[in-house]
BADO-650524 format. One record per atom (N, C-alpha, C): y, z, x; residue in one letter. Coordinates in steps of 0.1 Angstrom, whole numbers, plus 5000, padded with zeros to 4 digits. Layout:
YZXa...
//
This chain:
169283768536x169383718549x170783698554x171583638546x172683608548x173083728549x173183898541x174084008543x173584048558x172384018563x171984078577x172983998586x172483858583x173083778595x174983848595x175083858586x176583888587x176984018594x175884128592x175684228596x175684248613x174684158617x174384098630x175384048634x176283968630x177183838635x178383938644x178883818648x180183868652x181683988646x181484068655x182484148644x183984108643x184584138634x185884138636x187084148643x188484118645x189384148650x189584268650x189884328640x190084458631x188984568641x187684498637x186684578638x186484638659x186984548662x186984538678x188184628684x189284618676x190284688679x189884848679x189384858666x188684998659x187585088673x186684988676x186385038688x186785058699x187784978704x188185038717x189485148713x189685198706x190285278702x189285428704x188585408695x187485488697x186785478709x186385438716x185885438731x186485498739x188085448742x189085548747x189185718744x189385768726x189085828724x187885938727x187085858731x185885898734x185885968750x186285878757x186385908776x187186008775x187986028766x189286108767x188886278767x187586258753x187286398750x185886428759x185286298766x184686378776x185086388784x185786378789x186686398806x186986568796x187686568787x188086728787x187086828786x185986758779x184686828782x183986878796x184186808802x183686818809x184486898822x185886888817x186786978828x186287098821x186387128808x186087278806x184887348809x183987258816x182687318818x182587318831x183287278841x183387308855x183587448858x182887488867x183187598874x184187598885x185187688886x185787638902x184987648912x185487548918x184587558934x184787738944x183587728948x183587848960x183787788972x183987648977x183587618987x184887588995x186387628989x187787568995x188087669006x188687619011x189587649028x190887699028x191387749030x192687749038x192987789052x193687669065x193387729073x195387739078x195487819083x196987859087x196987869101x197987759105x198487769114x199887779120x199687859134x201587899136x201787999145x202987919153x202888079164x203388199163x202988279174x202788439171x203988479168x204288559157x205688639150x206688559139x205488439134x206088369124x205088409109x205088499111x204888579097x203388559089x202088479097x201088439089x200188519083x200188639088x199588769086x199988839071x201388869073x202088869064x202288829048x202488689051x202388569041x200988559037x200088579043x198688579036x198288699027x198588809033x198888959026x199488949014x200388889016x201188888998x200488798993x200388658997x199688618990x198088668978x197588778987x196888858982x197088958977x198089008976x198589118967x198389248976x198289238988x197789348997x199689369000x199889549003x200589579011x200889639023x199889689026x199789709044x198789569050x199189499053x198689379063x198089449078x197089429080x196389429089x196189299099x196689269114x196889169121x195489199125x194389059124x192989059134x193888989149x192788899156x193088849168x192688729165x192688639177x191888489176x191588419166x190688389162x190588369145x190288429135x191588439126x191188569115x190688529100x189488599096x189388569080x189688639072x190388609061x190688659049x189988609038x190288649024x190588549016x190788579000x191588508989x192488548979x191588488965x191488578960x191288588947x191988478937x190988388935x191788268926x190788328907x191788298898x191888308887x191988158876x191088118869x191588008861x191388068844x192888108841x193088198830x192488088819x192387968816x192387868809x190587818810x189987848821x188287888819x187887958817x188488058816x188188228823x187188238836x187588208841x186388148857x187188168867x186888248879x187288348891x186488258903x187488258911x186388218925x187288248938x186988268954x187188328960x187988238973x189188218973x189688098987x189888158999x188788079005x188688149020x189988099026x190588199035x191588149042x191488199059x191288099071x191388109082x192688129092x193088229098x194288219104x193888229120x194488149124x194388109139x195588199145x195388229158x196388309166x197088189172x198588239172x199388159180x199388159195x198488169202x198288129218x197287999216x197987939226x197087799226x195887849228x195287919236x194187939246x193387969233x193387969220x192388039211x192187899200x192887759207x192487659197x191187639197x190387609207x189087589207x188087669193x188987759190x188087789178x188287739164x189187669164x189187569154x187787529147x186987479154x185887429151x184887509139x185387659141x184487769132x185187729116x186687649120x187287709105x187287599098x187887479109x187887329103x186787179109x185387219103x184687099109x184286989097x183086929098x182586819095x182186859077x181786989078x181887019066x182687069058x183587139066x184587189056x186087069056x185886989060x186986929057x187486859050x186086809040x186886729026x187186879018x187086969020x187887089009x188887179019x189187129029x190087239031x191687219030x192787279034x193987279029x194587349042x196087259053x196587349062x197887399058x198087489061x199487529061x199987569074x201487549074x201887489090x203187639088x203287709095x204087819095x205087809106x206587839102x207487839112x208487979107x209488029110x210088119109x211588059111x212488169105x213788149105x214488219116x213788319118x214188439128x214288369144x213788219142x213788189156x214087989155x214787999145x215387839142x215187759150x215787779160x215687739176x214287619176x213187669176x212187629177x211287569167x211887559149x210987499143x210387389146x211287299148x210787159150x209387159160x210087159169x209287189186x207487209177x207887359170x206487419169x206187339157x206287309146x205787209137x204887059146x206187019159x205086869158x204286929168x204087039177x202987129187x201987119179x202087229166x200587199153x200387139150x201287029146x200286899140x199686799149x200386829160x199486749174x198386799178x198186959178x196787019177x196086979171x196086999152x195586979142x195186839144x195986709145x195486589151x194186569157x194786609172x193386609181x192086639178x192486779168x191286859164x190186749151x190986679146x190386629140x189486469146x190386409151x189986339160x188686319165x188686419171x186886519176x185786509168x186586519151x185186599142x184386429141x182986489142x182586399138x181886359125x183086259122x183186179106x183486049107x182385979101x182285829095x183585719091x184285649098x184985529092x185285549080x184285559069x184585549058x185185679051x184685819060x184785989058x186785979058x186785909069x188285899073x189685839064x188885709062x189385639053x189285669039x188885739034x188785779025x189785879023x189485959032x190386109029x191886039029x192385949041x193385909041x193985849027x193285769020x193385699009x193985818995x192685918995x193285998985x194586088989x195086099001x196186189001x197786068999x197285958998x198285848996x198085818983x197585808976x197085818960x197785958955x197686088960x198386188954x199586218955x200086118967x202186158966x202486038958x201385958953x201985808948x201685828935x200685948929x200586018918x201686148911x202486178924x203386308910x203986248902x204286338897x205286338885x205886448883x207086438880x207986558877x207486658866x207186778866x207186848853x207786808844x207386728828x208086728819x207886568814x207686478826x208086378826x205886358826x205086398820x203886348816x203886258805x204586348795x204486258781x204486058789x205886068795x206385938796x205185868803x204585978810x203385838819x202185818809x201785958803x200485908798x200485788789x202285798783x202285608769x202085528778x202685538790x202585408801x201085348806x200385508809x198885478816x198285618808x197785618797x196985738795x196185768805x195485718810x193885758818x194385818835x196185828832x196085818849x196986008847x196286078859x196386258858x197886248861x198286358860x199586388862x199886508875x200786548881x200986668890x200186778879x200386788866x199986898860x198486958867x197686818864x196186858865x195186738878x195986758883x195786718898x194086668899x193186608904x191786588908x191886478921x190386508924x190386448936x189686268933x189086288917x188486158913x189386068915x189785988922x191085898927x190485748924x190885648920x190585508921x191185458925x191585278926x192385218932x193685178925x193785258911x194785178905x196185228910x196385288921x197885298931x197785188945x197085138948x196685068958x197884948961x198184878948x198984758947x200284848954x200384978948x202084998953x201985088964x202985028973x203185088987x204385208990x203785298994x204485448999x206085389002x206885438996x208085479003x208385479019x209685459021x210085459038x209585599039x209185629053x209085699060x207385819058x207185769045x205985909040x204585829045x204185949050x202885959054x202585859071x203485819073x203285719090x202285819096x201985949096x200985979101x200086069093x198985999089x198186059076x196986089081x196886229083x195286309089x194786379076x194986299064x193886299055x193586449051x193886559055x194786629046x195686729041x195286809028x196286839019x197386949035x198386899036x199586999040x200887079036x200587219033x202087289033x203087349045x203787279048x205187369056x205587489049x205687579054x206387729051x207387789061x208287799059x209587869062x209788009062x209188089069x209488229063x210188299069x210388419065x212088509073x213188449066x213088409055x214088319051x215388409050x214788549047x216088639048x216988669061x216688659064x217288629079x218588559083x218788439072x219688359074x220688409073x221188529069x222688579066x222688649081x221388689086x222188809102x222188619111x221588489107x222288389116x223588359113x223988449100x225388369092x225988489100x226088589100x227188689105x227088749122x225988699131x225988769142x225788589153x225688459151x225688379154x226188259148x226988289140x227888199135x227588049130x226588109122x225587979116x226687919097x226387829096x227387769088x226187719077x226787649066x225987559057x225187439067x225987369072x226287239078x224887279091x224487369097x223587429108x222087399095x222287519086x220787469077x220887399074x221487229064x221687149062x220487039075x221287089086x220686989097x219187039103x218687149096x217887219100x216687139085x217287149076x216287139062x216086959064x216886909067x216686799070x215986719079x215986779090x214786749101x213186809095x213486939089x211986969088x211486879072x212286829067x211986729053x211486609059x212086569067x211886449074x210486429080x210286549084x208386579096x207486579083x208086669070x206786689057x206286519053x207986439051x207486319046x206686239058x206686279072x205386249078x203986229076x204186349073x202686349074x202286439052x203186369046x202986439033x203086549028x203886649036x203486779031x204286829022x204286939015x205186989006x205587099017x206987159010x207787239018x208287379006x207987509016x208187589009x209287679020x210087729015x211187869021x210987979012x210188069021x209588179016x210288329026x210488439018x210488619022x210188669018x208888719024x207988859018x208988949017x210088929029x210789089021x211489139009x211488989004x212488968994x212288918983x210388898985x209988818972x210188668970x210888618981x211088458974x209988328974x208788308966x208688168967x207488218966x207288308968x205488388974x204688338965x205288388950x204388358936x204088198936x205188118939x205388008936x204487918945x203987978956x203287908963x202087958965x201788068959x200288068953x199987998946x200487968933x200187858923x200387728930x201187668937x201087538942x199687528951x199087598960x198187618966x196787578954x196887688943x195787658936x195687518925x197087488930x197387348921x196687218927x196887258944x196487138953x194887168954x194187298953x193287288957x192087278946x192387288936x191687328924x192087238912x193687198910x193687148904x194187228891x194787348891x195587428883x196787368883x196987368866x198887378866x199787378877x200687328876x201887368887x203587268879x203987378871x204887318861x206387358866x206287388879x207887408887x208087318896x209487238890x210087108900x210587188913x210987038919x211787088931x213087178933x213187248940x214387328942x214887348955x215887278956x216987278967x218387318963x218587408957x219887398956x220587558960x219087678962x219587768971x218987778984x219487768997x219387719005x218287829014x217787939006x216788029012x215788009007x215887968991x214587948988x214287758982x214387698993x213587528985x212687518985x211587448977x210787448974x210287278969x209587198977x209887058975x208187048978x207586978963x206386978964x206086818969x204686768970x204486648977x204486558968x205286468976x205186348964x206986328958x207786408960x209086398952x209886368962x209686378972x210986358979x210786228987x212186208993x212086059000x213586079011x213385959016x214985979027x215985939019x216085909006x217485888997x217486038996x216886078989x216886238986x217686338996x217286309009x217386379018x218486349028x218986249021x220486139026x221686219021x221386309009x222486389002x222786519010x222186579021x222486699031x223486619037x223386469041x224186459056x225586409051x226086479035x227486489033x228886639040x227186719041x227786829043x228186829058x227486779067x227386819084x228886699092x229786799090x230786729097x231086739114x230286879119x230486859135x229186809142x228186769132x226586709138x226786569130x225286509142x225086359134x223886409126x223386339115x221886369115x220486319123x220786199132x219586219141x220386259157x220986319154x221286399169x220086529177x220486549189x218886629190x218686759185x217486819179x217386869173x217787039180x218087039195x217887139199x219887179204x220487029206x221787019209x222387079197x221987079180x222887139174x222487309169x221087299175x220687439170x220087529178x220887589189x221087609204x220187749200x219387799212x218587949214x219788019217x220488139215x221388199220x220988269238x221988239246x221288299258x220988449257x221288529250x221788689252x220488739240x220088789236x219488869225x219688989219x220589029212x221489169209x220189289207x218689229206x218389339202x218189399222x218589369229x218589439242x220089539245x220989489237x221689599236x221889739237x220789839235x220189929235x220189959247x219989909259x219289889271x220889989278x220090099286x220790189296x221190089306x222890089305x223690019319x222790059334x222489949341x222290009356x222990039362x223090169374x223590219376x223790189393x224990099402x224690129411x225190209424x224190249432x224490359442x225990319453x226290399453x227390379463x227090329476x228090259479x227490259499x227590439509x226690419517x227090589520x227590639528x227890509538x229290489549x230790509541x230590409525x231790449520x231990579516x231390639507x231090809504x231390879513x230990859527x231690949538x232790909541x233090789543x234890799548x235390869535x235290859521x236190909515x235791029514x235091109517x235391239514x235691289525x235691249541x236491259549x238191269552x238491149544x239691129539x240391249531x239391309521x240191399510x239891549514x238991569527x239091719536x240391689546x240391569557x241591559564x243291589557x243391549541x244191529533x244591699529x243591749536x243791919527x243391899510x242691779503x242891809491x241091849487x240891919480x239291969472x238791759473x237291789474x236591679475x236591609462x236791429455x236391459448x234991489446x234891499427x233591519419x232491329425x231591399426x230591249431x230591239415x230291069409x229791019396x228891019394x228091049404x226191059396x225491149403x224191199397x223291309399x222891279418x222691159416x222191109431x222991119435x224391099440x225091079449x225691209450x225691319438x226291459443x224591549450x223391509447x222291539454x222691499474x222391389474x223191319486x224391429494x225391469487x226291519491x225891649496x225491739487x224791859491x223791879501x223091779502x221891769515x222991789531x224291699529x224591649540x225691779542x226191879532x227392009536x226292119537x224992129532x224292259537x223992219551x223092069557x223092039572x224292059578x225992089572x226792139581x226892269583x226392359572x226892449572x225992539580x224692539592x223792559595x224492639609x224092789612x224792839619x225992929617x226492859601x227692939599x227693049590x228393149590x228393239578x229593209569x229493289562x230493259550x232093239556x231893369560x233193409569x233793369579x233393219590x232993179597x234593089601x235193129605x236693049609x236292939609x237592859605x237392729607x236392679604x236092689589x234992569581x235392439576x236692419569x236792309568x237092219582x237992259592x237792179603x236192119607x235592229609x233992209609x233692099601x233892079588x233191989576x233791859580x235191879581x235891709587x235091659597x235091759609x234391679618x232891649619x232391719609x230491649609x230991539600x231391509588x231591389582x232291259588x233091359600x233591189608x232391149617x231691279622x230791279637x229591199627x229291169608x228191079606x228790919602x229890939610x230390789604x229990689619x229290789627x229090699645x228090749652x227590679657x226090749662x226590829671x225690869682x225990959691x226090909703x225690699704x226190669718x227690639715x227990589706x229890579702x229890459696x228690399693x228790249685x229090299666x229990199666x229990259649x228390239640x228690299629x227090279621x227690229610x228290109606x228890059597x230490109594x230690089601x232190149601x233090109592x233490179583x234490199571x235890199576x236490159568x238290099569x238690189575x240090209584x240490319590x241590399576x240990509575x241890619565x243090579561x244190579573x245590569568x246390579581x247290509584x248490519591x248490619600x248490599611x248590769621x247190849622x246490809616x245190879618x244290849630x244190749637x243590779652x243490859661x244590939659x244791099667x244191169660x244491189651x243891329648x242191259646x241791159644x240291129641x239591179660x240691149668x239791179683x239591339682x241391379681x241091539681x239891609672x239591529661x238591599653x236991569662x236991489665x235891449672x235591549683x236591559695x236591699700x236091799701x237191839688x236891969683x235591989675x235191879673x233391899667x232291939676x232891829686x231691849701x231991999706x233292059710x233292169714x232792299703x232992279687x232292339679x230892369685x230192269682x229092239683x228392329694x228792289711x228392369717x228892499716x229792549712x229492679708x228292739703x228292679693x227192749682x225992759691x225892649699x224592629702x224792739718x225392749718x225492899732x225193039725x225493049715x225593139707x224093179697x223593139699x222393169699x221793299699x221393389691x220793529695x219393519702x219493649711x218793649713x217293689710x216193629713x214993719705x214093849708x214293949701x213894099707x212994109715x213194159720x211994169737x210794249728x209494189738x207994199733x207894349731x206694379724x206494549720x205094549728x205094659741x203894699745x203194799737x202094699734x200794779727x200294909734x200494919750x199895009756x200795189755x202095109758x202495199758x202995329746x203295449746x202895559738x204695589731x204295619716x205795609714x205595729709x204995819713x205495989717x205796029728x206796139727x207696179738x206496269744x
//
């Protein structure tokens, strides 16, 4: 009796330790169990938003390993082949891309509603090729995206919730490398490595950093930067400096710790970042690896995942910007150029002469005795020719006095025919009022000549009469 009761009784120090040791052990190897028997989901999102010529088409295409990209219209579907080499388990991520005209938000609703929104994932597209405008268009879509959510109809708690876990997962990274150190700290708590959405309260006590997440629409967001190649024709044909992207990377860091997002500077033409943000994608969405830190230190391709950065971080640009402040406006230091070189190409217009002026001077250079000049353009030597064949009308080749003739029709179209000028042109030169009456004269008396001169027309042919002798 006694070895039962002892058996029964209270166990040990020893023995108590032993079990929760083992218990631990235990949650440990079913939680990994049970990851390796998950299937990936079929049911995730991507929806991309961004205005028209900021590369989303593009960037989706590589992302898929496609290389002729095909643009749809209004809302386009795609979607990328996800791989989990470590299940051997394949599943399919739908990706929705919205057209950059406002007029096609309304279809939001098809891509992001009531059901797809605890799995979907946005990404916010801006371009390099048109700097000018990131900002602008960044807080444009997330003011959309806002609203749009706004609308869906989800539960107090739908909301709150979502909000909760995306403040749990920037208050959960960890640097690549730096897991060992957390798991001695908190075994049971995930790492950036292996991301989930099982979230509890034990981040709750500690509160977000300045400035991250003040506006939290609950969810997952990436910023993308693309055209990043681009930056050298802003360095060599617009006189763009470090100190310009500096104040550029900084403003758009400042909007991600907004609203949470990670930030990527990506070129399809060049390969940069593409790979790297497919795996961060399937990191956020699935919960795959993602074992690459932050990178800022080449200024085409950074790469700042959520959760690492802060305004100390981002306090280290504003050593470089000596002719800006950093909250100066965002449009005063990073001006649209008025001109656009690619119109360069564009044929000079050409314009026509006045044609009062055209006649005094070629007036001037028959009175001068010297050859007319050459007209500058197709139209205005067409013009010319209309107006010396209308003189030449009546005359023969041989015809005395043709140039006097030409002086005086070109003076006789400088004035109408009651003697009011018709826009009257400067007077020629010094001394010329004589001879401009004599020519006039001598035009009018031309004139009727010709017009006396007249042949006559052959007298009629009688039908009747007999033209044999």
């Amino acid at each position: 009796m006694e070895t039962n009761g002892q058996a029964n009784g209270p166990k040990s120090k020893k023995e108590k330790n032993g079990d929760t040791k083992d218990n631990l052990w235990s949650a440990i190897l079913e939680e990994v169990q049970n990851q390796g028997n998950t299937k990936l989901p079929s049911n995730k999102n991507v929806l991309v938003l961004g205005n028209n010529e900021t590369g989303k088409t593009t960037l989706i295409a590589k992302l898929q390993g496609v290389e002729d990209p095909k643009k749809g219209s209004a809302l386009e579907y795609a979607y990328i082949d996800v791989r989990d080499e470590y299940r051997d388990d394949q599943t399919r991520l739908s990706v929705w891309v919205l057209d950059g005209d406002p007029g096609h938000t309304n279809l939001l609703k098809f891509a992001l509603n009531e059901e797809t929104f605890p799995h979907s994932l946005v990404i916010f597209t801006v371009a390099m090729t048109t700097p000018w405008g990131i900002l602008e268009q960044l807080q444009t879509w997330a003011t959309v995206l806002g609203d749009h959510i706004d609308k869906l109809d989800l539960t107090p708690e739908q909301r709150l919730q979502s909000k909760k876990q995306q403040q749990q997962k920037w208050q959960r990274y960890t640097e690549p490398g730096d897991e060992m150190e957390q798991a001695a700290s908190s075994p049971m708590k995930r790492s950036s490595r292996n991301l989930s959405d099982d979230l509890d309260s034990e981040d709750d006590e500690n509160p977000l950093p300045e400035a991250v997440l003040t506006t939290n629409l609950g969810l997952d967001i990436v910023v993308v930067v693309t055209k990043t190649d681009y930056m050298s024709t802003l360095e060599k044909e617009h006189d763009y400096r470090d100190e310009h992207f500096d104040f550029m990377q900084q403003w758009i860091r400042r909007f991600c710790l907004q609203y949470g997002a990670a930030l990527f500077y990506t070129s399809a033409k060049e390969d940069k970042n593409c790979d790297l943000l497919y795996k961060y994608l399937t990191h956020r969405i699935y919960g795959l690896p993602f074992r690459t830190p932050a990178l800022i230190v080449e200024k085409d391709a950074v790469l700042i995942p959520a959760g690492w950065d802060s305004m100390k971080k981002i306090s280290i640009l504003y050593e470089n910007m000596q002719s800006c402040k950093p909250d100066d406006y965002y449009r005063d230091i990073i001006v649209q150029p008025a001109t656009r070189k690619s119109g360069a190409n564009r044929e000079a217009e050409v314009a026509a002469e006045d044609e009062q002026a055209f006649l005094q001077r070629q007036l001037a250079a028959l009175q001068a005795g010297a050859p007319a000049p050459r007209a500058d353009s197709p139209l205005r030597a067409a013009q010319r020719a209309t107006q010396l064949d209308g003189a030449k009308i009546g005359m023969g080749p041989g015809t005395p006095g043709n140039e006097g003739v030409l002086a005086n029709f070109f003076n006789s179209l400088l004035y109408k025919k009651s003697g009011s000028p018709a826009g009257r042109a400067p007077d020629p030169a010094p001394g010329a009022p004589q001879a401009a009456a004599a020519a006039r004269s001598d035009a009018a008396a031309e004139l009727d000549r010709l017009t006396r001169a007249k042949p006559r027309p052959p007298p009629p042919i009688d039908l009747n009469s007999s033209s044999e002798c």
